[in-house]
Structures are given as structure tokens and as C-alpha cells.
C-alpha positions in Angstrom: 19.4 77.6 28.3 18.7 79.0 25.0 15.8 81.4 26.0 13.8 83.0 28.6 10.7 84.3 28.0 8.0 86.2 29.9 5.3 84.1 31.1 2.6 86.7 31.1 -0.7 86.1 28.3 -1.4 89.7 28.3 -0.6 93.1 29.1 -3.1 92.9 31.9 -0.5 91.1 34.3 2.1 93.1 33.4 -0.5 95.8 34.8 -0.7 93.4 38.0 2.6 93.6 38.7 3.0 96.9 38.6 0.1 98.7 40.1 1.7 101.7 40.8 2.6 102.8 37.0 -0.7 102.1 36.2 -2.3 104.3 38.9 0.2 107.3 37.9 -0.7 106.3 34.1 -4.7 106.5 34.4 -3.8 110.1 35.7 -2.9 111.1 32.4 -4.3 113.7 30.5 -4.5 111.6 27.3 -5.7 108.4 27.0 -2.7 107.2 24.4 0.3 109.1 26.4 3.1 107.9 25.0 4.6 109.3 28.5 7.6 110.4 27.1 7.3 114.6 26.6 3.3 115.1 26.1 1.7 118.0 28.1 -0.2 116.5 31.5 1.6 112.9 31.9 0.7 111.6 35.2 3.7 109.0 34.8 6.1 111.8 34.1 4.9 113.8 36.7 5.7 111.1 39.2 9.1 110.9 38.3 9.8 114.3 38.5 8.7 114.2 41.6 10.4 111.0 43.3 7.0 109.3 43.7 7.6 106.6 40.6 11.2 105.3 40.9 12.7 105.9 37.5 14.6 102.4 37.8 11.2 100.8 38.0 9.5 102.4 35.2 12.0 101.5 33.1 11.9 97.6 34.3 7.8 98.5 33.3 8.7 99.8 30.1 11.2 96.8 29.3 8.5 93.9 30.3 6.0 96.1 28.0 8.6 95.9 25.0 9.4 92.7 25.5 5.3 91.5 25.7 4.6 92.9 22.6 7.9 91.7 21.0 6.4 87.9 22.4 2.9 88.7 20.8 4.4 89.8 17.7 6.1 86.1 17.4 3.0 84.6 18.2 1.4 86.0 15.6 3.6 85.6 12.9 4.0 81.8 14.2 0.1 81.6 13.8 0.2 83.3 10.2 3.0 80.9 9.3 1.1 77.8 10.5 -2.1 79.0 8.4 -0.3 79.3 5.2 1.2 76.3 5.7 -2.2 74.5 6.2 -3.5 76.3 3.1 -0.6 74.9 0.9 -1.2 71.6 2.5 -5.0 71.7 1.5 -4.8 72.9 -1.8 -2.2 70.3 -2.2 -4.9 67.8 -1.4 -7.5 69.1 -3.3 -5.5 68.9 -6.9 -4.1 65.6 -5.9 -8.0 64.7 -5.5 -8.7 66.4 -8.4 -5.9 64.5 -10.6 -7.5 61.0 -9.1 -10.9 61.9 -10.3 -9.6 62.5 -13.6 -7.9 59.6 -13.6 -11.5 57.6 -14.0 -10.7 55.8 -10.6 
């Protein structure tokens, strides 16, 4: 086996799964906590205080990484295939345009 990839389309599933996290994150005092030192956390809060297992934030944190690593790829996949369908059009359209030229 070459790979193994995550088979969740969006961050939402993630969110599923772990239920918890997300309860301790909406208690957050900002809506973009990073949840790493900012003032008001609700996710750090739980850890200092045994309610969030550190082990399974961490397992949250690597599924996140990895999910936007996958939608990253995706995206530059997407962008590759575009340019490539560009090139093939305007390919086609001078080779057109050369045949019309042509007189045929």
C-alpha cells in the first residue's frame, strides 16, 4: 500500500468525530483561537483541567493538518487539470485557425 488517506470531504466530519473538542472550542473567547497561548481558550482550559485528554486533541489536531494538507492537493490537482484544458483548447483553436487559412 502506497498511501492512506483520510476519507472525510470536510472539516465538518472531522467535527463529527470529535464532538467533544468542538464543544470545549465553541467556548472560546475568540472566534479564530488558534488554541495554542490566546487569553480565554476553552480548548486549553480543558486540558488544564483533565477534562479534554491531551492525547486526543492532538489525534484532532493531526486529522485537521492532515484534511487541509488533502484539500490543498485537491486543489492544486484541480488548477493543474484547468491549465491543462486551457493549453489543450488554445491548441485547438490555432490548429483551427491555421485550417481556415489554409482555404479548406
Amino acid at each position: 500500500m502506497r498511501e492512506l488517506h483520510l476519507w472525510a470531504d470536510d472539516d465538518s466530519e472531522i467535527d463529527n468525530i470529535f464532538e467533544d473538542v468542538r464543544q470545549f472550542a465553541s467556548e472560546c473567547r475568540f472566534n479564530d483561537c488558534q488554541h495554542q497561548s490566546e487569553p480565554g481558550c476553552g480548548i486549553r482550559e480543558a486540558l488544564d483541567t483533565g477534562a479534554l485528554d491531551a492525547g486526543r486533541f492532538q489525534n484532532y489536531l493531526k486529522l485537521k493538518k492532515e484534511q487541509a494538507w488533502l484539500e490543498r492537493k485537491v486543489n492544486v490537482q484541480a488548477r493543474q487539470a484547468e491549465k491543462r484544458n486551457r493549453k489543450a483548447q488554445t491548441k485547438q483553436m490555432y490548429k483551427n485557425i491555421r485550417r481556415k487559412g489554409r482555404g479548406y
